[in-house]
N, C-alpha and C positions, 0 to 999 in steps of 0.2 A: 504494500500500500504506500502512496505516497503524500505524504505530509508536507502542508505548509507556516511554518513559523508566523504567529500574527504579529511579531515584533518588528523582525528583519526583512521578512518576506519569504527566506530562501525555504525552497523547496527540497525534500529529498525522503527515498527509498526507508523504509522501516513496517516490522510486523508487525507492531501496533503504535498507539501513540506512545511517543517518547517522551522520558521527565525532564528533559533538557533540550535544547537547541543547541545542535554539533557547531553549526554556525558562528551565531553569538553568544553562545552557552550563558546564556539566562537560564533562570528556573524561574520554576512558577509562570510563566508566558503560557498563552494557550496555542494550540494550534489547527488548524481545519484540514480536514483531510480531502484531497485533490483528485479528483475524477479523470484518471487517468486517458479514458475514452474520449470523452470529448475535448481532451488535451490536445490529442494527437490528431485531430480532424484539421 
């Protein structure tokens, strides 16, 4: 599944949501998860 950071923005690859942002490793941030289907249209 792919996840997007509502802080940073960045998007990336993970089996569920994750308690950190690899990105800008905040915690506590939420994130929404990205529909990878109509990503790629």
């Amino acid at each position: 599944m792919s996840w997007k950071c509502d802080k940073c923005g960045k998007t990336f690859e993970n089996e569920d949501i994750p308690e950190k942002c690899p990105e800008c490793n905040s915690e506590g941030v939420t994130f929404s998860l990205v529909d990878k289907k109509s990503e790629n249209e």
